[in-house]
C-alpha positions in Angstrom: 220.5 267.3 -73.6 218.9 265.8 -76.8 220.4 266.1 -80.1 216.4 268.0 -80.8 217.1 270.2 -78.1 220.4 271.1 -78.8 219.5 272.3 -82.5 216.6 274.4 -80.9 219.1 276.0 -78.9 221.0 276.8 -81.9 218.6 277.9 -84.0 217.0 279.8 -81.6 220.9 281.6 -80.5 221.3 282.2 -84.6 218.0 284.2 -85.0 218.4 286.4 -81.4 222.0 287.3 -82.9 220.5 287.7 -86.5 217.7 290.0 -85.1 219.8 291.8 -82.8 222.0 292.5 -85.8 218.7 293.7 -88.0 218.2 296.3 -85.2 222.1 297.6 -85.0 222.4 297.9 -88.6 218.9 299.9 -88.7 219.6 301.9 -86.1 222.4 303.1 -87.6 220.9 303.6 -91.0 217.5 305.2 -88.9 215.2 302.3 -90.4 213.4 302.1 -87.5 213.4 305.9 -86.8 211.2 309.2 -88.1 213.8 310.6 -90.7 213.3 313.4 -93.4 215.7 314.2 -96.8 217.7 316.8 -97.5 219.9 317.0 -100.8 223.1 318.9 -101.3 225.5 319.5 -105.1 228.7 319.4 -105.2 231.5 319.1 -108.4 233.1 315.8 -106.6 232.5 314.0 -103.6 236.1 312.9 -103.1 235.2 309.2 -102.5 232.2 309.6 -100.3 229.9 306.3 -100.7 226.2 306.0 -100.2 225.8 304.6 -96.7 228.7 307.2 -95.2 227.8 309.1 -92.0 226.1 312.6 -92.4 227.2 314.8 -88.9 225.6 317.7 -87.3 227.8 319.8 -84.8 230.1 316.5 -85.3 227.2 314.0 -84.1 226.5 311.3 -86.0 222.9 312.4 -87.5 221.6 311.0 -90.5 223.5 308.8 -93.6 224.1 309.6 -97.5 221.0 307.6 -98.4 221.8 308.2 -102.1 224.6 309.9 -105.0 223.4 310.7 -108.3 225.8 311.4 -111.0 224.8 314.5 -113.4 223.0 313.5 -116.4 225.1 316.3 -118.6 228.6 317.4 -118.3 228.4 320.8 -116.3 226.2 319.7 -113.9 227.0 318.8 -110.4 226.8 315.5 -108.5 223.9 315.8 -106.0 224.1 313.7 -102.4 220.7 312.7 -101.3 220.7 312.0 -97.1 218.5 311.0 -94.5 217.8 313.3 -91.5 216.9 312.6 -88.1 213.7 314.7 -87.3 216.2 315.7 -84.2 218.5 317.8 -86.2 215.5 319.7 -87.7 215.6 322.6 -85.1 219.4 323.2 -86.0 219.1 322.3 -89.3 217.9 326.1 -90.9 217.8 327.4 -94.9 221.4 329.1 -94.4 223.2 325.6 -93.2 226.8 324.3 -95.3 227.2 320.7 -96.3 231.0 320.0 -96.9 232.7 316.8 -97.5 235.4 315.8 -94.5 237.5 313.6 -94.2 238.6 311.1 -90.3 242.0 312.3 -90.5 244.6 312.7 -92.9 243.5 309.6 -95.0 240.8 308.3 -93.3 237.0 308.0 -94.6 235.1 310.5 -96.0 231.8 311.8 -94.3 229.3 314.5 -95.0 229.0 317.5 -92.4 226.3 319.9 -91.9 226.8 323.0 -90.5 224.2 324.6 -87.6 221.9 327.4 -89.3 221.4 331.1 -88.4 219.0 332.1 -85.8 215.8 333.4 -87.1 216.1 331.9 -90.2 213.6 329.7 -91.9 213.3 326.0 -91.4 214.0 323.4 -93.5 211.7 320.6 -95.3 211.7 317.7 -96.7 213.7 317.5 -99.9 215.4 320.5 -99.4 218.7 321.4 -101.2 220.7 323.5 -98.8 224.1 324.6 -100.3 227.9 323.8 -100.3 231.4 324.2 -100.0 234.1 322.3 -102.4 236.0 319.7 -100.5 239.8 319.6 -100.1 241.4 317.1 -102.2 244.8 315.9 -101.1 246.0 316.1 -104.3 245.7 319.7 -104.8 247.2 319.8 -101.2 250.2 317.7 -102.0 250.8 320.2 -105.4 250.4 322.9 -103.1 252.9 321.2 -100.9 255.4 320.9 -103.8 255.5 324.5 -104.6 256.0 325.9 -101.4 258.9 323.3 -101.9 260.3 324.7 -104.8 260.0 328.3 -104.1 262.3 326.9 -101.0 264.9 326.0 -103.1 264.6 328.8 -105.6 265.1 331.4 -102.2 268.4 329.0 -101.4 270.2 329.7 -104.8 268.9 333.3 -104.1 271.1 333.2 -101.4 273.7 331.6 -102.6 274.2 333.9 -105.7 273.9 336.9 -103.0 276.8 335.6 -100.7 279.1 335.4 -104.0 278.5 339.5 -104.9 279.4 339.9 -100.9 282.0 338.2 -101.3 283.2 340.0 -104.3 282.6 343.1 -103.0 284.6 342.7 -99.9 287.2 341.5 -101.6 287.1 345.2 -103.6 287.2 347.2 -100.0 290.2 345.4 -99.0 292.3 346.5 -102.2 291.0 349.7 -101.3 288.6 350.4 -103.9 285.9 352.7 -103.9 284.9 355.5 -101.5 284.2 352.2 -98.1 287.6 351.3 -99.3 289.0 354.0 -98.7 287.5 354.9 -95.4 288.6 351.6 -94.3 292.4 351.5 -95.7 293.0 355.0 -95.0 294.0 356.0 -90.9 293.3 359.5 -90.8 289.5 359.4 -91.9 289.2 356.5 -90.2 290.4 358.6 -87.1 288.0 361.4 -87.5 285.1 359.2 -88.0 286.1 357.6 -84.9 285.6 360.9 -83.3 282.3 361.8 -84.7 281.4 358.0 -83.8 282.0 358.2 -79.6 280.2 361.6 -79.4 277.1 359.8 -81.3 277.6 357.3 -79.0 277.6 359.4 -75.7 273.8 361.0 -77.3 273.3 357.4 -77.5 274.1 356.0 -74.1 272.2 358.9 -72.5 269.3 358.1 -74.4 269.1 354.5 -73.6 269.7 355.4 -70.2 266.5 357.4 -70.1 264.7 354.0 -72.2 266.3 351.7 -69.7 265.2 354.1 -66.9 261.0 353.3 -68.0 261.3 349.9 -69.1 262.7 349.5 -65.5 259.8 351.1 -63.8 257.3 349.3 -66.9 259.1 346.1 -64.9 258.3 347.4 -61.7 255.0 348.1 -62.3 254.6 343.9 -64.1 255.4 343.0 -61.2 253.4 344.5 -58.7 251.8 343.8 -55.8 248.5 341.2 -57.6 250.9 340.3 -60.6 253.8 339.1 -58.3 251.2 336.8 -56.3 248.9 335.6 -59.4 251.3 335.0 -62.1 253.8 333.2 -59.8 250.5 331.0 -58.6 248.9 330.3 -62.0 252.7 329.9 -64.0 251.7 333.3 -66.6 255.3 335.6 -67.0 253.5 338.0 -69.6 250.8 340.1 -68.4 249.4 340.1 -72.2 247.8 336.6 -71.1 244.8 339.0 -69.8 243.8 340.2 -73.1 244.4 336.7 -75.1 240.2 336.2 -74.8 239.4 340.0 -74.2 236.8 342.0 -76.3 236.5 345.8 -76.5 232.9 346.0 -75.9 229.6 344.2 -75.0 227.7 342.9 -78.0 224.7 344.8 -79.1 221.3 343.3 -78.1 220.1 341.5 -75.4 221.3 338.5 -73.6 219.2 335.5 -73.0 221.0 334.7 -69.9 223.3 336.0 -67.1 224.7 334.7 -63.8 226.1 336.9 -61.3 228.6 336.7 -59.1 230.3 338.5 -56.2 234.2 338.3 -56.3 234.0 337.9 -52.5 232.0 334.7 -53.1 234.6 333.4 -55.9 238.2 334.4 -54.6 240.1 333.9 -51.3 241.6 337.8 -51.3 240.4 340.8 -52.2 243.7 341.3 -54.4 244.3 337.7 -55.9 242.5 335.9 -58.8 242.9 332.5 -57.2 239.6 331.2 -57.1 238.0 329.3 -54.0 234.6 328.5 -54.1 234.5 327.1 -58.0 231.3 325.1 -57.5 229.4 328.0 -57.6 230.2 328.3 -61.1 228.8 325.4 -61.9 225.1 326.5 -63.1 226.8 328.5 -65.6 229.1 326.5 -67.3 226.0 323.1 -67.1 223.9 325.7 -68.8 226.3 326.8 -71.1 227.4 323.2 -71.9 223.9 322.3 -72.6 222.6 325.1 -74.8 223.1 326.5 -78.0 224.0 330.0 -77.9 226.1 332.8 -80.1 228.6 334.2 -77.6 228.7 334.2 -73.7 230.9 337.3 -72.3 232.8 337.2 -68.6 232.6 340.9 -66.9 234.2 342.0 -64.1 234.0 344.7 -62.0 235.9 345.9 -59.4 234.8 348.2 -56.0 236.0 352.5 -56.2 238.7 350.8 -53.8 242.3 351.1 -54.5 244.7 351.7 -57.8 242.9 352.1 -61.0 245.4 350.5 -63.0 246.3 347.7 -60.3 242.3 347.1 -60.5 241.7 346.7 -64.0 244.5 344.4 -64.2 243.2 342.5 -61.0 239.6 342.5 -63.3 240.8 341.4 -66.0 242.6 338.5 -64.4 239.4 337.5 -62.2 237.3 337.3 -66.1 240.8 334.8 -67.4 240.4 332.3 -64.3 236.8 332.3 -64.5 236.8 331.8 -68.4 240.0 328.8 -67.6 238.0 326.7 -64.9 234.1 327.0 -67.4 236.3 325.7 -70.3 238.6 323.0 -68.5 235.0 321.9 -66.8 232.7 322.3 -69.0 232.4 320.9 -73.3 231.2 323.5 -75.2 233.1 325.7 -78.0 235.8 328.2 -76.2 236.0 330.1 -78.6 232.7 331.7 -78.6 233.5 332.4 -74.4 234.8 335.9 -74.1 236.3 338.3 -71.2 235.8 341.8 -70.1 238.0 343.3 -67.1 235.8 346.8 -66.4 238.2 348.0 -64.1 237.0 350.5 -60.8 233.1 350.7 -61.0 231.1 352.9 -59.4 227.6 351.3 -59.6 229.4 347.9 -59.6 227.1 345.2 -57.4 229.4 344.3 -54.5 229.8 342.5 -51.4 232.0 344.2 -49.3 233.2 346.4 -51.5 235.1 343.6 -53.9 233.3 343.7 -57.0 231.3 341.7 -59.0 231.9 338.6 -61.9 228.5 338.1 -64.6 228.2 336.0 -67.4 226.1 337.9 -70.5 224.6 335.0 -72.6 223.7 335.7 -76.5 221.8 334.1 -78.8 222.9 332.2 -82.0 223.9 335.2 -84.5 225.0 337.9 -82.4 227.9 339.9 -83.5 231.3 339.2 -81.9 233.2 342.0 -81.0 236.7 343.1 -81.8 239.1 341.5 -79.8 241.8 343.7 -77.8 245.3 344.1 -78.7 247.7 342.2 -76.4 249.0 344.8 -73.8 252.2 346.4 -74.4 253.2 346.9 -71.1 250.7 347.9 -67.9 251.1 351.3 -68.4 249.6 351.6 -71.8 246.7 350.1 -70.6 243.9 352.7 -69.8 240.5 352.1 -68.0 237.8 351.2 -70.6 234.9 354.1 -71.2 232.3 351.9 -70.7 231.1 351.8 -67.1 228.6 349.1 -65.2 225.5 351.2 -65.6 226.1 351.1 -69.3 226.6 347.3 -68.8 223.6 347.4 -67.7 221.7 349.2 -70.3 223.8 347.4 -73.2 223.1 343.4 -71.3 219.4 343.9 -69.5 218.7 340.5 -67.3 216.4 338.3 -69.5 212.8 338.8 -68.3 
């Protein structure tokens, strides 16, 4: 090859790796993409620099196109950014900028939280409004006074074993009224006395204690919880309730899946699921929308125990709720359970019972959570039955 041809070469190789590297760059800055501006105040951006990553849900979004200091003390430092137009259906008038940070120390970056359903959109030039960042060093002061207080509750202690020691040293000369009781036979004889018949009261009432927690035992380890919690590795049946909500939410779902727990499980009796797949639809749809809160229901057929089948319901909403979040990325938290129990309108297939998913929309209320059981018997069958399901969580039309 010519000496000519081998600089063409090269200068053409320098300008494809120079162009290539105008269209990274401006990618990531959106040069070559529709953008619009939103502005945000805040008191101190903790080392945020113009050119720094804006995120929405935690996707890279937009950059700080700008920071202008305050032209007056008292006023607050305002972060100009670029948006891309993608964000602007998430992007609503109620949305929180804050200031993160990658890590303990790493760099800082502006996040932007998803708005309210229902509320207005944004526009260009906006300002939307803020939270104060966390600076480590009010962290590490905090730090250092939960440090101190440590060693202030240490001499505490110290100075309190010293007056026990002191005052033991008193009962053993025999001072005082305990001093007495202690060095002196005959009281201690008839308190003896009064002691072992407050101690036969005693023993017959923890016999009657030891007597229900035996059959409370009994009745954790039934029949389904003797079979499930041996197969899924759970020793405390308050595992049930860890994700469990007292009630439907108000208003209407936007989406439900049903399912019969024929279809899902291998026995009538177990929560060990066998036909997962079928799941699928609902966790790909909950992955891939927005939504408020999605609630697991199950019901169970007029079949057997009451108790024994709200526990067994309760369990089939758990393993449903485990193999949508293992499966599926979306945020957990907002996936709840309800175990209904013995149904009488309950949709069945063989007389099993039924698994839905209720679907809500951005904004709708969470319910309380339930307390953690306290033992199987304390647990009662909730009021609510499947035809009030049914009014409370209509099928979207």
């Amino acid at each position: 090859m010519s000496r000519a041809a081998r600089l063409g070469a090269f200068i053409v190789l320098t300008m494809a790796i120079l162009v290539a590297g105008v269209f990274i760059i401006g990618s990531k800055q959106y040069l070559f993409s529709s953008t619009y501006q939103l502005k945000a105040q805040f008191d101190n951006v903790v080392g945020l620099d113009a050119g720094g990553d804006v995120r929405v849900g935690g996707v890279h979004s937009g950059t700080v196109r700008d920071i202008v200091l305050p032209h007056t003390p008292g006023e607050k430092v305002t972060v100009v950014m670029d948006l891309s137009k993608s964000t602007h259906e998430i992007i609503k008038q109620d949305s929180v900028a804050s200031i993160e940070t990658e890590g303990l120390l790493g760099n800082q970056y502006l996040a932007i939280s998803f708005g309210s359903a229902g509320k207005a959109d944004v526009r260009n030039g906006d300002m939307i409004a803020s939270q104060p960042p966390l600076e480590m060093s009010d962290l590490f002061k905090k730090t250092s006074g939960i440090l101190d207080s440590s060693q202030q509750a240490i001499q505490n202690a110290t100075r309190a074993a010293a007056n026990l020691q002191s005052i033991s040293a008193k009962i053993d000369g025999g001072q005082g009224t305990v001093g007495a009781l202690v060095n002196d036979k005959q009281v201690y004889s008839n308190l003896q006395q009064t002691t072992a018949t407050m101690n036969d009261t005693m023993t017959r009432a923890q016999a009657g204690v030891t007597d229900f927690q035996e059959n409370m035992e009994a009745l954790k380890h039934n029949f389904f919880l003797r079979g499930y919690f041996k197969n899924r590795g759970y020793e405390d049946s308050a595992e049930l309730a860890k994700n469990e909500i007292e009630r439907l939410p108000q208003g209407t779902p936007t989406k439900e899946f049903t399912y019969s727990a024929k279809q899902l499980f291998d026995k009538q009796d177990s929560a060990k699921l066998k036909n997962q797949k079928s799941l699928n639809a609902g966790g790909e749809f909950l992955a891939n929308n927005q939504f408020g809160i999605a609630v697991i229901v199950a019901s169970a057929g007029m079949e057997g125990d009451t108790q024994k089948e709200l526990v067994l319901t309760e369990a089939w909403a758990m393993v449903v709720r485990e193999y949508l979040v293992e499966n599926f990325g979306f945020d957990d938290s907002q996936l709840k359970t309800l175990g209904m129990g013995k149904q009488t309108d309950a949709k069945s297939d063989g007389g099993w019972g039924t698994v839905q998913i209720f679907i809500y929309p951005a904004g709708t209320e969470i319910p309380p959570t339930k307390q953690a059981h306290a033992g199987l018997a304390s647990k009662t069958v909730p009021d609510q039955p499947v035809q009030a399901v049914a009014a409370t969580a209509p099928k979207p039309q």
